[in-house]
DSSP file (Angstrom, degrees, kcal/mol; ACC not computed):
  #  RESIDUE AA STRUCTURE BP1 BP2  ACC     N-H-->O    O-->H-N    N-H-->O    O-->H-N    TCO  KAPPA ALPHA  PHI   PSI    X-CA   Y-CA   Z-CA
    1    1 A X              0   0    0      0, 0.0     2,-0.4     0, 0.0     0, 0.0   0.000 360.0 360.0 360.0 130.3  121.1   70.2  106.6
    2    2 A X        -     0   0    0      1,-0.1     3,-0.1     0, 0.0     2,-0.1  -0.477 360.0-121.8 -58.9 107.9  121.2   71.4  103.3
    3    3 A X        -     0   0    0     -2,-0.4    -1,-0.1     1,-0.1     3,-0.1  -0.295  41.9-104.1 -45.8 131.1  119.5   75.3  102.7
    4    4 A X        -     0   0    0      1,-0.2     3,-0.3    30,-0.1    -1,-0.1  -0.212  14.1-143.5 -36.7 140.9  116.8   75.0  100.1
    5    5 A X  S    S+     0   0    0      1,-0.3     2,-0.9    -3,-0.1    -1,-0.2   0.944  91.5  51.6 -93.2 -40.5  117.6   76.2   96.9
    6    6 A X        +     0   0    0      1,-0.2    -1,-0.3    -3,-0.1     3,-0.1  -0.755  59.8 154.2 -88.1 100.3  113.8   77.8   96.3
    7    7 A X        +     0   0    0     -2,-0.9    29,-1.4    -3,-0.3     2,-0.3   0.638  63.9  14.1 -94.4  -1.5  113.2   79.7   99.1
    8    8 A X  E    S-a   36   0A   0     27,-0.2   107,-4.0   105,-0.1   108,-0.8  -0.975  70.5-162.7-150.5 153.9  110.7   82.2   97.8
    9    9 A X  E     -ab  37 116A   0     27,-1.6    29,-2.8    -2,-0.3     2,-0.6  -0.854  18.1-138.0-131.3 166.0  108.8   81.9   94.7
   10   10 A X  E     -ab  38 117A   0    106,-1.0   108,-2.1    -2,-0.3     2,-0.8  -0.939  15.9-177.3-136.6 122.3  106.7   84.3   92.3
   11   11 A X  E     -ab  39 118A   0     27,-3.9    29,-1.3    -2,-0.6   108,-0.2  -0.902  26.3-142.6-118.1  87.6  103.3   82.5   90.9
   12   12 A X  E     -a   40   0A   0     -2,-0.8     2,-0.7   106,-0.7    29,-0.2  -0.278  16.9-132.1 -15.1 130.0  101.9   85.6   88.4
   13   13 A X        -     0   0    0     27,-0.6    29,-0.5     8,-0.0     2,-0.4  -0.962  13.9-141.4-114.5 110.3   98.3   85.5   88.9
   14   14 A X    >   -     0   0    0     -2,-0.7     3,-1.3     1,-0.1     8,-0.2  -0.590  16.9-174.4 -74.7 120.1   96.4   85.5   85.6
   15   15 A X  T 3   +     0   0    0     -2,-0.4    -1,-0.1     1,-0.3    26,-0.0   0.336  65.8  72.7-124.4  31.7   93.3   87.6   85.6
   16   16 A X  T 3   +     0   0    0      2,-0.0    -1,-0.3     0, 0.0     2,-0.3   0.354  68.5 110.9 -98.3  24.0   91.6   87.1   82.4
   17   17 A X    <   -     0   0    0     -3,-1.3     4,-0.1     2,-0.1     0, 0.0  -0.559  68.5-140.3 -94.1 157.9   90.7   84.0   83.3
   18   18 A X  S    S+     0   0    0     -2,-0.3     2,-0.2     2,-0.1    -1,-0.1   0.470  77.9  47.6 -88.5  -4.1   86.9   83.8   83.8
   19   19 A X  S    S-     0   0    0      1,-0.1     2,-0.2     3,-0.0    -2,-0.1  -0.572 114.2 -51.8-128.1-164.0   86.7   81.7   86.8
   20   20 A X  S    S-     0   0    0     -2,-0.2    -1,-0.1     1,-0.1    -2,-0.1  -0.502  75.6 -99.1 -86.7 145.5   88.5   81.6   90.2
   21   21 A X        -     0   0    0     -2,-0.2     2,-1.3     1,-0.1    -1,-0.1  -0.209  35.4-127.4 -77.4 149.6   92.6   81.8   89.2
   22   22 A X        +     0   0    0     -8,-0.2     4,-0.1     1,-0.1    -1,-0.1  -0.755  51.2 145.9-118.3  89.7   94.0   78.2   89.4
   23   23 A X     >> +     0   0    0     -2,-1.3     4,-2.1     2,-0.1     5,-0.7   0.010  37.5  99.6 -96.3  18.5   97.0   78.3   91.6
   24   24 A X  T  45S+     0   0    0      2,-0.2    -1,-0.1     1,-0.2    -2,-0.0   0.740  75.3  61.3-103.0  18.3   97.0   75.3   93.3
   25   25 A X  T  >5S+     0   0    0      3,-0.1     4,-1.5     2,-0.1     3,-0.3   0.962 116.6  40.0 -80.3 -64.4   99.8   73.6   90.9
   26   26 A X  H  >5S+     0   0    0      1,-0.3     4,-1.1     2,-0.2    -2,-0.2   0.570 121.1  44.1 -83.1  -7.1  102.1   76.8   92.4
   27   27 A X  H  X5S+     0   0    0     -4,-2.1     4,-1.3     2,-0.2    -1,-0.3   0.692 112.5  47.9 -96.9 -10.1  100.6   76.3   95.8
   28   28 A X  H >><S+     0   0    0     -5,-0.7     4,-2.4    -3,-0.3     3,-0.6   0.992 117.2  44.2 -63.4 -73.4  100.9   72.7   95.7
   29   29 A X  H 3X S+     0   0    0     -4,-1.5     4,-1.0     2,-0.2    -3,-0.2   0.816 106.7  59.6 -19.4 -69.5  105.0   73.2   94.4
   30   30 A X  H 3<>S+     0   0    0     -4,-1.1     5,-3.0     2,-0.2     3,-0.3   0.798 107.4  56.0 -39.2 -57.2  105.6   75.9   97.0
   31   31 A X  H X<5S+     0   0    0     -4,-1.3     3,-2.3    -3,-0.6    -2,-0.2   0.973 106.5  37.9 -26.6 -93.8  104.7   73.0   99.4
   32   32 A X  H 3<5S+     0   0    0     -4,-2.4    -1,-0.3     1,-0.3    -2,-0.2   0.607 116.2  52.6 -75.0  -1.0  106.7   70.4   98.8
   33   33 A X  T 3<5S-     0   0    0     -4,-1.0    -1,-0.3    -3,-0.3    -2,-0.2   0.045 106.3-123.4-113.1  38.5  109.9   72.8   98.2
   34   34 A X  T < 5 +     0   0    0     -3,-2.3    -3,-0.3    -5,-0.1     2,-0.2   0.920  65.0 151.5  31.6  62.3  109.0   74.6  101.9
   35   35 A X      < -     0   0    0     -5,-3.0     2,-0.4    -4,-0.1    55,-0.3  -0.714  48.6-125.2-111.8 158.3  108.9   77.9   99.7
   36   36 A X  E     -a    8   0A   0    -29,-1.4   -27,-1.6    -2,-0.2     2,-0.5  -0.883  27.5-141.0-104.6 168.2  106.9   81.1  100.2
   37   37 A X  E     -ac   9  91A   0     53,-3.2    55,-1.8    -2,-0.4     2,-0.6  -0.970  11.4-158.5-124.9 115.6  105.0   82.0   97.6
   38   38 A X  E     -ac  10  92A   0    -29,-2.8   -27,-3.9    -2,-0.5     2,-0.2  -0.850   7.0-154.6-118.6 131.2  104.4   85.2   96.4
   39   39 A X  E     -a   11   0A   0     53,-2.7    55,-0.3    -2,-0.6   -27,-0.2  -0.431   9.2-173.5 -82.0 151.4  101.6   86.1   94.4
   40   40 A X  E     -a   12   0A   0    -29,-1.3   -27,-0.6    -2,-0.2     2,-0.2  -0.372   3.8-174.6-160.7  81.8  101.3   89.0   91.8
   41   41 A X        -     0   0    0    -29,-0.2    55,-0.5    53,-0.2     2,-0.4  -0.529   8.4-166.6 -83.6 123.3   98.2   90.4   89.8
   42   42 A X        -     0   0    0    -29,-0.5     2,-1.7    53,-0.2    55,-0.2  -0.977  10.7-159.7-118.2 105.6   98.6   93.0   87.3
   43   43 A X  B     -e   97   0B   0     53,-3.8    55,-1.2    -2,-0.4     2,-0.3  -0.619  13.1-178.2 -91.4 122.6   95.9   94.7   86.0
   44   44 A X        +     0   0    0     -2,-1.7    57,-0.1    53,-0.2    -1,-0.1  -0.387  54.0  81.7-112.6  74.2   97.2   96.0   83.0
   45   45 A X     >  +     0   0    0     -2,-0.3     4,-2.4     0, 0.0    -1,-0.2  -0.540  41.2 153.8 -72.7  62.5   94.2   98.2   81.3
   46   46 A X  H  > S+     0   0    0      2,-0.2     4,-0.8    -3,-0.2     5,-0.2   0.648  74.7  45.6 -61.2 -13.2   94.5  101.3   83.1
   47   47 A X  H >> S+     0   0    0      2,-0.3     4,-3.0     1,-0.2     3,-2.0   0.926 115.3  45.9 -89.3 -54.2   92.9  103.2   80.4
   48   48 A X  H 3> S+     0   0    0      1,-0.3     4,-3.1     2,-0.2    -2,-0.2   0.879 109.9  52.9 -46.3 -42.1   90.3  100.8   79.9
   49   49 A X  H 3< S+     0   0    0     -4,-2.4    -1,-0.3     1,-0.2    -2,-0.3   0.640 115.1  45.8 -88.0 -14.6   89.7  100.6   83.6
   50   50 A X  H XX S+     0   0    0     -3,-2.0     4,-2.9    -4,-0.8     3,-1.1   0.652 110.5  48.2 -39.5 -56.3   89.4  104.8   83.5
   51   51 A X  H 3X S+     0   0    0     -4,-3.0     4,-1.4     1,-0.3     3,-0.3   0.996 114.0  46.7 -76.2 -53.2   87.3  105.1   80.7
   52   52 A X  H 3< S+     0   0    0     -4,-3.1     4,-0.3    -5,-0.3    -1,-0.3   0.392 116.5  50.0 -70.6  26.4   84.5  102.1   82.2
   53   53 A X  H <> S+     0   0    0     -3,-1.1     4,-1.1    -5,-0.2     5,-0.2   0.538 115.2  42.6-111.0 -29.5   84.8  104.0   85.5
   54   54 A X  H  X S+     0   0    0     -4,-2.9     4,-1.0    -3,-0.3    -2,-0.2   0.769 111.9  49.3 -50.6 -47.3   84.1  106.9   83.8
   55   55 A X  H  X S+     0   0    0     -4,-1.4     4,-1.3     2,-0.2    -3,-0.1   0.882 115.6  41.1 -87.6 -50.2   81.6  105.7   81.7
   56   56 A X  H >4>S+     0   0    0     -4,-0.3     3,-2.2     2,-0.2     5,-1.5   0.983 112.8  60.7 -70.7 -60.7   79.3  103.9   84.9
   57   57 A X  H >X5S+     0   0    0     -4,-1.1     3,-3.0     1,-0.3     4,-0.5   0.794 112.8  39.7  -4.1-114.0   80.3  107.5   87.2
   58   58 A X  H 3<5S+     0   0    0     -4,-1.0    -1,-0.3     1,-0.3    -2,-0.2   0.573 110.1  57.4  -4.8 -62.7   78.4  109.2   84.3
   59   59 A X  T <<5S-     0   0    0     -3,-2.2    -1,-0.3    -4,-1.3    -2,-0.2   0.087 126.7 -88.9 -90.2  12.9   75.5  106.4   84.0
   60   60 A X  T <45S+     0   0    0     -3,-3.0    -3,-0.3     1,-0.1    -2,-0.2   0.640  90.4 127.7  81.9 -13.9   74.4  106.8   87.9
   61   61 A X     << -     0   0    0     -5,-1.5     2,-4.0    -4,-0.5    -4,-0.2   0.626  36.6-177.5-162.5  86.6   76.6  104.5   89.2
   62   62 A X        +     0   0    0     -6,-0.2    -1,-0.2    -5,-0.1    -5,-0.1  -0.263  43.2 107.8  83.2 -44.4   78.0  106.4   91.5
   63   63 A X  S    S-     0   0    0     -2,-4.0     2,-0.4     1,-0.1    -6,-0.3  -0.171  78.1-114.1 -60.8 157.0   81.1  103.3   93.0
   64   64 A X     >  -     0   0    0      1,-0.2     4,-1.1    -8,-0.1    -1,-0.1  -0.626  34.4-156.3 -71.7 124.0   84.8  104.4   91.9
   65   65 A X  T  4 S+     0   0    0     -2,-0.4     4,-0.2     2,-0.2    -1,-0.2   0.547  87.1  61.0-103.9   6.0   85.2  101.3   89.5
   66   66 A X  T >> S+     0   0    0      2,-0.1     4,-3.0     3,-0.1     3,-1.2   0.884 107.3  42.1 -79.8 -50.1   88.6  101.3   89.6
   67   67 A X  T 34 S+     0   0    0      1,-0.2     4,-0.5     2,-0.2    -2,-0.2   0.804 114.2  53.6 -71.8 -11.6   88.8  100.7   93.5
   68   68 A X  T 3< S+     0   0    0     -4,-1.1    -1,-0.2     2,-0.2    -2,-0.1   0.732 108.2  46.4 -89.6   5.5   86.0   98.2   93.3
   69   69 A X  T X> S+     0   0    0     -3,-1.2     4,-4.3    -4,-0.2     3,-3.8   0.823 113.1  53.2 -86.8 -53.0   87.9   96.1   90.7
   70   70 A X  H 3X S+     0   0    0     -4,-3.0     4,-0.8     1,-0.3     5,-0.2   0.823 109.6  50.3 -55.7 -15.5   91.2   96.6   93.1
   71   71 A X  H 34 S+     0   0    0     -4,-0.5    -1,-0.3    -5,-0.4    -2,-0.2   0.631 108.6  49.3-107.8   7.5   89.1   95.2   95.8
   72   72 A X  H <> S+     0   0    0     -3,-3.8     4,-0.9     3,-0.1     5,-0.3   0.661 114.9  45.7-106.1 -36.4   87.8   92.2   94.0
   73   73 A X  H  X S+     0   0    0     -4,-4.3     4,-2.0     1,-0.2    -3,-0.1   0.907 106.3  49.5 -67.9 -13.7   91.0   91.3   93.0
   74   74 A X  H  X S+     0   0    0     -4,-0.8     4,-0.7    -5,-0.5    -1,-0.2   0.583 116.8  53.5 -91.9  -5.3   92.8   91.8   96.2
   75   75 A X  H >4 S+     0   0    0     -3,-0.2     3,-5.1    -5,-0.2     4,-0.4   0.710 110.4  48.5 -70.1-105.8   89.4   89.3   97.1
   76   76 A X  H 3X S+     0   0    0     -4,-0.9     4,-1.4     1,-0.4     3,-0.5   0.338 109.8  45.6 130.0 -63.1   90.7   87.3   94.5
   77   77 A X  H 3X S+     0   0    0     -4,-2.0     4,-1.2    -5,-0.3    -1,-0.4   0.746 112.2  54.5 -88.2 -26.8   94.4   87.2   95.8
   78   78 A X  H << S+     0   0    0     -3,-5.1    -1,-0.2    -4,-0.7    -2,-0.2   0.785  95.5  64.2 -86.4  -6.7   93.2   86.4   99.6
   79   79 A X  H  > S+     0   0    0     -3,-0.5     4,-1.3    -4,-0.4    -2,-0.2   0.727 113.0  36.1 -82.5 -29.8   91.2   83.5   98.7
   80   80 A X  H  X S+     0   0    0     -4,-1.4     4,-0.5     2,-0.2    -1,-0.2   0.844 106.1  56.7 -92.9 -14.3   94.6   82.0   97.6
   81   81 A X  H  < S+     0   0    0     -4,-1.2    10,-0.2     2,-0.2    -2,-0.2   0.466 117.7  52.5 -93.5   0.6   97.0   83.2  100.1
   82   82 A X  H  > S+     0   0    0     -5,-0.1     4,-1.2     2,-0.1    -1,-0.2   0.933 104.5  45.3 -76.7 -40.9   94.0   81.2  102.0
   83   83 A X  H  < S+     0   0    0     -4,-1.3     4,-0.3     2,-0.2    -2,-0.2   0.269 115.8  50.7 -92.7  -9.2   93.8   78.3  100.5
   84   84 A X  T  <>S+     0   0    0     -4,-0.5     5,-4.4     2,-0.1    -1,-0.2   0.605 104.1  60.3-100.8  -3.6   97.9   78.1  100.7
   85   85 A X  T >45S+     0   0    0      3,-0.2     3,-1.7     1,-0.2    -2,-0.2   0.889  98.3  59.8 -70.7 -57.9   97.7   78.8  104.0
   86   86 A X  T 3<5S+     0   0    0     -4,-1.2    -1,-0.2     1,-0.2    -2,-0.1   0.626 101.9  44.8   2.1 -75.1   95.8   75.8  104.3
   87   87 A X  T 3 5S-     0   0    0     -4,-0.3    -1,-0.2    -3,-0.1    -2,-0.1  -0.153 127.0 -95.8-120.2   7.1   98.2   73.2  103.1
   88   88 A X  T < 5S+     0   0    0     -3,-1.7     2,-0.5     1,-0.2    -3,-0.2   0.718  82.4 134.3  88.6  26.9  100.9   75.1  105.4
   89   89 A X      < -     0   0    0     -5,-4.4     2,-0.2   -55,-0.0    -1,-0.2  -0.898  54.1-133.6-109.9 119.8  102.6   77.3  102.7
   90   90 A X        +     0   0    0     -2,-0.5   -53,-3.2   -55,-0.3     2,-0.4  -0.449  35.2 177.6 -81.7 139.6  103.2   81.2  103.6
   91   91 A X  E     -c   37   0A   0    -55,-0.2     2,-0.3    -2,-0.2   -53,-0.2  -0.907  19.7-157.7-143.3 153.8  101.9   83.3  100.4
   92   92 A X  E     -c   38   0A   0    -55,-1.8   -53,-2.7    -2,-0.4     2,-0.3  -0.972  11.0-159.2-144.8 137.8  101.8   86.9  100.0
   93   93 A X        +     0   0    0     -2,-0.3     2,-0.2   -55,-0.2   -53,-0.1  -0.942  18.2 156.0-130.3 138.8   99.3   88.6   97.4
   94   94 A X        -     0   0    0    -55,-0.3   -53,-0.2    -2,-0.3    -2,-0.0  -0.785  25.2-143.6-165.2 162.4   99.4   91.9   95.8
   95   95 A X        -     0   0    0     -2,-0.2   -53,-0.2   -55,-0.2     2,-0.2  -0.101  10.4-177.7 -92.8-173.3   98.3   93.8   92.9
   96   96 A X        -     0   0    0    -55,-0.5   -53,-3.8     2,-0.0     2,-0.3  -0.872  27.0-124.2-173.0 148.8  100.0   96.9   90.5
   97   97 A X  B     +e   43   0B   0     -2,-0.2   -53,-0.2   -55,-0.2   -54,-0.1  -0.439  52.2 132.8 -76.7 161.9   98.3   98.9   87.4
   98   98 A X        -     0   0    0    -55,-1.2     6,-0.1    -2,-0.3   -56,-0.0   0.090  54.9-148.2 147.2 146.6  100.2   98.7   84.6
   99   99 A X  S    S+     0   0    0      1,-0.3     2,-1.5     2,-0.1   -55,-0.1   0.678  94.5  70.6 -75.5   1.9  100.3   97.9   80.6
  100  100 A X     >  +     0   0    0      1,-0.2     4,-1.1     2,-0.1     5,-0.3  -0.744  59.4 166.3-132.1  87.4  103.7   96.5   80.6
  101  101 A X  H >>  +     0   0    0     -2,-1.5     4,-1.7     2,-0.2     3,-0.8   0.993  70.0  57.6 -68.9 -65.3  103.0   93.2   82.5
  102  102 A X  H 3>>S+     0   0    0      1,-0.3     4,-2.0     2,-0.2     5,-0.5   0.944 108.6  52.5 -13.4 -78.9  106.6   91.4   81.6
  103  103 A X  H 3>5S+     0   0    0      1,-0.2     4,-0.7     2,-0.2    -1,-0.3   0.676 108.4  41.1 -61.5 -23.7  108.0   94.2   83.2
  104  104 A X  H <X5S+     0   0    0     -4,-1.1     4,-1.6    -3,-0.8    -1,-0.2   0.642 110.3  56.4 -66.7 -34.1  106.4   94.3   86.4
  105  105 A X  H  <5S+     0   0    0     -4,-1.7    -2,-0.2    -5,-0.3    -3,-0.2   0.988 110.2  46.2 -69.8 -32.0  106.5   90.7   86.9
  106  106 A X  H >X5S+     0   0    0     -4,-2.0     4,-1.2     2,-0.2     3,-0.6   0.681 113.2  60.3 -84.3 -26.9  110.9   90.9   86.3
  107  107 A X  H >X<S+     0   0    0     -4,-0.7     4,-1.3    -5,-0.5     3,-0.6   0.954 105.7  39.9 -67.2 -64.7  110.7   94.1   88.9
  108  108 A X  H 3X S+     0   0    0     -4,-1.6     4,-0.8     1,-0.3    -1,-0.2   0.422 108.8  58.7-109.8  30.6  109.4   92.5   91.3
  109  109 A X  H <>>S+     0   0    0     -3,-0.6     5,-1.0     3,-0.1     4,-0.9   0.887 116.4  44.2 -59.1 -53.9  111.6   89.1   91.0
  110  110 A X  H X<5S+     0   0    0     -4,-1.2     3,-2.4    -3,-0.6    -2,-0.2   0.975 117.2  41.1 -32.5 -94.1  114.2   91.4   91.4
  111  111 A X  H 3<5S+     0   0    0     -4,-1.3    -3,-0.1     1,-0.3    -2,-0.1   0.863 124.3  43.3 -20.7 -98.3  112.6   93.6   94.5
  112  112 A X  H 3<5S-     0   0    0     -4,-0.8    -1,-0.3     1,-0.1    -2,-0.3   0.553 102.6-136.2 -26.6 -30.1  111.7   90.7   95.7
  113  113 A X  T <<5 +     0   0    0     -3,-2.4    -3,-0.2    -4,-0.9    -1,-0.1   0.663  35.4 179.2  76.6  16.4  114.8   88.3   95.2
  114  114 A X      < -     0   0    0     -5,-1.0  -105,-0.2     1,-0.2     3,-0.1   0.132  27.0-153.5 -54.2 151.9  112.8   85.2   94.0
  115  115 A X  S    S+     0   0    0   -107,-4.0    31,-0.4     1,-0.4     2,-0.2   0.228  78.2  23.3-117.5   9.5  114.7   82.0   93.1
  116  116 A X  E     -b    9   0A   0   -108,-0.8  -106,-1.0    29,-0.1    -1,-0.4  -0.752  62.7-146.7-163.0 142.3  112.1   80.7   90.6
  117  117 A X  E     -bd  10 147A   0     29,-1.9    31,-2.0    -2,-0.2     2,-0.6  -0.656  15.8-152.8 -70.1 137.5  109.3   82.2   88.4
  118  118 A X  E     -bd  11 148A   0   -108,-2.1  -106,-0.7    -2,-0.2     2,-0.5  -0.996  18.0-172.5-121.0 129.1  106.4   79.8   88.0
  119  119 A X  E     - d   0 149A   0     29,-2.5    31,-2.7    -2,-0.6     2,-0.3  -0.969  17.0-148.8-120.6  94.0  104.9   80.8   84.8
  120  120 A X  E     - d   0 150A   0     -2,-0.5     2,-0.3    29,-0.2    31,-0.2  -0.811  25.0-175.6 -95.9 154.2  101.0   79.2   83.1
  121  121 A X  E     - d   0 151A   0     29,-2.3    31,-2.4    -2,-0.3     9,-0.0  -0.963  26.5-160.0-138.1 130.2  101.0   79.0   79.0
  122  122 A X        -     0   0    0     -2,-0.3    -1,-0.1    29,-0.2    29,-0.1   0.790  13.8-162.1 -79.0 -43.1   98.3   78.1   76.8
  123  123 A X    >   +     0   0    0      1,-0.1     3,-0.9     2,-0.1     6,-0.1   0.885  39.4 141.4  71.8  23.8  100.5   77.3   73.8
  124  124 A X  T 3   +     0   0    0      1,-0.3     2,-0.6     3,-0.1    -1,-0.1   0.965  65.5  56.3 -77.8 -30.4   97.4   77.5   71.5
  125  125 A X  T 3  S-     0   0    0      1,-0.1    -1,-0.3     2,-0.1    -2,-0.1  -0.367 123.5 -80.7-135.3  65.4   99.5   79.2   68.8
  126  126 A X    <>  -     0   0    0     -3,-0.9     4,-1.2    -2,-0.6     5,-0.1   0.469  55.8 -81.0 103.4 156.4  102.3   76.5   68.3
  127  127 A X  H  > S+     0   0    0      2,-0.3     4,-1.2     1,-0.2    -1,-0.1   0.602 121.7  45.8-100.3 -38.8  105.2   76.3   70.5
  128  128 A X  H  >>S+     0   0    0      1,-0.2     4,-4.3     2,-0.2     5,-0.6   0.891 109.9  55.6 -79.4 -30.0  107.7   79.1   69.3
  129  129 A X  H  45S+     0   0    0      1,-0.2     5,-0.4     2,-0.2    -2,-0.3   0.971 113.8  40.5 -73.5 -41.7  105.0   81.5   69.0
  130  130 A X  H  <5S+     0   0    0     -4,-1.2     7,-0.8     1,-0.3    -1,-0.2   0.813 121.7  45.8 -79.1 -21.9  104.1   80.7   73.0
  131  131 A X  H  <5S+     0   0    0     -4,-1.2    -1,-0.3    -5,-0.1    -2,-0.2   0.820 128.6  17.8 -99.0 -14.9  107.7   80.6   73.8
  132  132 A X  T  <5S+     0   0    0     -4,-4.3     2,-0.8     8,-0.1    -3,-0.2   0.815 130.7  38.6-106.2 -69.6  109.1   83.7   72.0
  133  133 A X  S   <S+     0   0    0     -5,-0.6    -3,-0.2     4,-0.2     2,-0.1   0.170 104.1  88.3 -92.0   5.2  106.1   86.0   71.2
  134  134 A X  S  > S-     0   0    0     -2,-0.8     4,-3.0    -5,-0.4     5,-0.1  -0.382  90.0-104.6-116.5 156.4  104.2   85.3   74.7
  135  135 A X  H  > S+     0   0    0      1,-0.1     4,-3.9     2,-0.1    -1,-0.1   0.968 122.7  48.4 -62.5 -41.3  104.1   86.6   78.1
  136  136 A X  H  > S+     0   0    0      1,-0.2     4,-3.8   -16,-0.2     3,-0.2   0.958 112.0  46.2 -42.1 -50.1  106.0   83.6   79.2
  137  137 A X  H  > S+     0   0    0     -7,-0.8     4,-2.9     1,-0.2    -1,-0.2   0.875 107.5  53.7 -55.1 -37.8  108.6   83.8   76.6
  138  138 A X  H  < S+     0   0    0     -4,-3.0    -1,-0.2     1,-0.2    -2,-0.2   0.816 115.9  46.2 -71.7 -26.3  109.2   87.7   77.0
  139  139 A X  H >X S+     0   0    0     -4,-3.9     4,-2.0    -3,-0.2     3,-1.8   0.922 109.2  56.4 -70.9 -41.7  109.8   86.3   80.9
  140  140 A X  H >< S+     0   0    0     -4,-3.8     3,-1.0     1,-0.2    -2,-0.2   0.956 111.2  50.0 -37.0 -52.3  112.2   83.1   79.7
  141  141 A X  T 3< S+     0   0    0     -4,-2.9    -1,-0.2     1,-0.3    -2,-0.2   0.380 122.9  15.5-106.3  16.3  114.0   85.4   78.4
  142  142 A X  T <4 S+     0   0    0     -3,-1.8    -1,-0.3    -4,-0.1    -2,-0.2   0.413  84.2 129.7-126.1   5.6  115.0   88.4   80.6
  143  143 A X    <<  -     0   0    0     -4,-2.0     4,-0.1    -3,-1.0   -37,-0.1  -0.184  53.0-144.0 -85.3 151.5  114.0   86.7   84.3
  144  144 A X  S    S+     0   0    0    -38,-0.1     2,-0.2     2,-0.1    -1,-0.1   0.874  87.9  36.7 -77.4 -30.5  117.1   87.0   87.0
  145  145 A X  S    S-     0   0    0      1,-0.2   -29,-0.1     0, 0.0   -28,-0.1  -0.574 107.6 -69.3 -84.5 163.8  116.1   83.7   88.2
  146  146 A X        -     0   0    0    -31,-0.4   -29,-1.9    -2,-0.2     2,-0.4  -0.300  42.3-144.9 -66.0 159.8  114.7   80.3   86.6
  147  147 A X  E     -d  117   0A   0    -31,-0.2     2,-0.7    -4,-0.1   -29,-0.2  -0.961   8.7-156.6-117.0 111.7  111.5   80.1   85.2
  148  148 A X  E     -d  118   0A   0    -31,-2.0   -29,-2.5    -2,-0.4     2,-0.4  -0.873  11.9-156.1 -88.7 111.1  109.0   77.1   85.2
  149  149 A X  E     -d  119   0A   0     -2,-0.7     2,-0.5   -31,-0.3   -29,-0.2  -0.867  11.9-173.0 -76.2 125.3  106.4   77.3   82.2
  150  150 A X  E     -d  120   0A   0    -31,-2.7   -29,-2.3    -2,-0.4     2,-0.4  -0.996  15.9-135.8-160.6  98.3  103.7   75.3   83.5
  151  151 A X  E      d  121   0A   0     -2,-0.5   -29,-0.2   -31,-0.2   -31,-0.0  -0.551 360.0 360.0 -80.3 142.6  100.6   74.8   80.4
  152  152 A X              0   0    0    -31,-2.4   -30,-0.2    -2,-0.4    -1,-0.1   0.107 360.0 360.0 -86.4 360.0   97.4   75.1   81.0
């Protein structure tokens, strides 16, 4: 039998999106190429997440709003590594602070060893601009492994 060529994969989790994050094109993928899937949420507004933790802490009220944002997202990140559990696929979720998203997402291809990046793009503003000027693009074009760009 022939080794897989993707045996682990790295599905970015996007978290400005306003509803519940729509993985199930990478859990779905992950699936049919027997892959694990590792998931990876980056909150990159640390300042922002300081200054509104600051700001409610002042206003009466009282919760750390940096750990309760880290505890909805790592909510956030078990409700898919549930729902890939599910459909028989092993997934692993976890988050990191930081403003330079690109670069945490190529660390921990790296760290990790992934053999393919799974990548969503909106493409709203014309195809070069989403493929050079974009998170995706800034990933095309440094990742140690291939990359799948996957619109939204």
């Amino acid at each position: 039998m022939v080794a897989p060529v993707v045996r682990r994969m790295l599905a970015p989790v996007e978290l400005a999106e306003t509803r519940e994050p729509d993985l199930d094109y990478a859990i779905a993928l992950a699936a049919q190429l027997h892959a694990e899937l590792l998931l990876l949420a980056v909150i990159d507004t640390p300042a922002t997440v300081n200054l509104i933790g600051r700001h409610r802490a002042m206003a009466g009220g009282g919760r750390d709003f940096e750990k309760a944002l880290q505890e909805e997202v790592q909510q956030m990140l078990q409700q898919v590594v549930d729902r890939a559990a599910e459909q028989g696929v092993q997934a692993l979720g976890h988050l990191t602070f930081s403003e330079e998203v690109e670069e945490k997402i190529l660390e921990e291809a790296l760290v990790k060893k992934v053999d393919l990046i799974l990548i969503r793009s909106r493409g709203r503003a014309g195809i070069m601009k989403s493929l050079l000027g974009s998170t995706a693009g800034e990933i095309l074009k440094a990742a140690p492994c291939p990359v799948l760009v996957a619109r939204t």
